[in-house]
Steps between C-alpha positions, in 0.01 A plus 500: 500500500628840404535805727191690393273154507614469892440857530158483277464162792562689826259804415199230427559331829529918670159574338333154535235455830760317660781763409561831675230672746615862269610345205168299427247784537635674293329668160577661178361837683667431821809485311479803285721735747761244464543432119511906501783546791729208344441683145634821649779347687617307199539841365607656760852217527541582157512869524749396804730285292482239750539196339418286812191675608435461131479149521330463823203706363469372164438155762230685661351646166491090363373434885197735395423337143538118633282560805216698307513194274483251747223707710345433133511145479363481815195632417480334193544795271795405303875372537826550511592346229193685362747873566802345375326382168307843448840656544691272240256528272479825501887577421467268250235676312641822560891453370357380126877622421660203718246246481337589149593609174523861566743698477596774764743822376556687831374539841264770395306303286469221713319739734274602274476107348445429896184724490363384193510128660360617785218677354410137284512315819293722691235564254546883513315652240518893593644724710329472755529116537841565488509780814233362683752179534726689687509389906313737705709408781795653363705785661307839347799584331571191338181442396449865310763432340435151407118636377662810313712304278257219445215786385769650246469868675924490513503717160736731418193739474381470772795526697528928475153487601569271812755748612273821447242362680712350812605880491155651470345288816773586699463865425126449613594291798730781636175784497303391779195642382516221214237229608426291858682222605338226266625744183839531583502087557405441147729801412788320650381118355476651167858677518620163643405348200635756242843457663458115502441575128818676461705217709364257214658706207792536648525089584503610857358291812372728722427245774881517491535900492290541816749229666811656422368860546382345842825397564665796405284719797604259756801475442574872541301539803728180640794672387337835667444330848871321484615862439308618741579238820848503405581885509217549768364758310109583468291608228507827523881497495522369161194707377296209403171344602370126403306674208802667395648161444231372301497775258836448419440131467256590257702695291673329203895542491500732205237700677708501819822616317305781336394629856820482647659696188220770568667555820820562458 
């Protein structure tokens, strides 16, 4: 028996009546938080570079599959093998280029071949099939971006239009006699969007963006505190407040330089 069979073995007998007292009450919704948090830390040991913590959470992420299949079998809704098969199948039909007659000139076009395949399998015969197919339990930024592409609005027309507009609704947002509270939401979701827009045409993840900008703010108010418990010195010695620090961790290194050079 192979390593993933005795693995596929001991997470029957977990889940099983006789198994675990946690383990075997368990249900696809129960277990939702958990496919979501080993997702996210898969990423999260990649973004690291740690190769071990890599490997230990690619376990738990297979851990998550294998035990949502098993909770399956158990309640006679389908396999296993039933997961394994969909997914062989699947890469089978979708790589025509490897496994068919088809012939596949760079990665570009296999994207766009990869589509196309998808589109057959699903049965997607507009637009909206297409968009509508998208998970709704995606991060909001992933999935805009996901929808956006899929709905063909990443045009290089529509793109100056995207950036007017983000400009325009901020313009209104800053007057606050412009609208009530439930205005200036849609205001914001709609300028969301336009920049989610312009993330697409410039091949951009903006899931990513957000996480490195994040990054970037908390790292200078670590480096702020360090600065500060090390020299003992307070706030108002340097001149700068917490807000202070997040405006400049907003600011874009070009944008930076240009302010600094207005100084001198």
């Amino acid at each position: 028996m192979n390593s993933f069979d005795r693995f596929a073995d001991v997470m029957r007998l977990l889940v099983s009546e006789n198994g675990c007292p946690w383990d075997s009450v368990q249900t696809h919704e129960s277990l939702r938080p958990c496919m979501l948090e080993e997702a996210y830390e898969v990423i999260d040991a990649i973004n690291t570079g740690n190769k071990d913590n890599l490997k230990e959470e690619l376990g738990d992420v297979l851990l998550q599959a294998v035990i949502h299949s098993v909770i399956a079998e158990k309640n006679g809704e389908f396999t296993l093998d039933d997961v394994i098969n969909g997914v062989y199948d699947k890469m089978i039909f979708r790589h025509p280029h490897i496994f068919g007659n088809e012939k596949a000139e760079d990665a570009d076009g296999l994207v766009l071949k990869w589509e196309d395949i998808k589109k057959r399998e699903k049965g997607y015969r507009t637009k909206t099939d297409e968009v509508k197919s998208v998970a709704k339990a995606l991060p909001a930024l992933v999935r805009g971006q996901k929808v956006l592409k899929k709905s063909g609005a990443v045009k290089t027309e529509n793109i100056d239009r995207c950036f007017e507009i983000a400009i325009e609704n901020i313009k209104i947002l800053r007057n606050p006699e412009n609208g009530n509270e439930s205005d200036k939401n849609e205001i914001i979701g709609k300028t969301l969007l336009a920049i989610l827009n312009i993330s697409n045409f410039f091949q951009i993840n903006a899931e990513f963006s957000l996480t490195n900008a994040l990054e970037t703010y908390i790292t200078k108010l670590e480096d702020f505190d360090n600065i500060s418990c090390s020299s003992k010195m307070t706030k108002e010695d340097t001149g700068l407040e917490d807000e202070d620090i997040f405006i400049r961790s907003l600011m874009s290194d070009t944008l930076e330089k240009q302010k600094e050079d207005t100084k001198k």
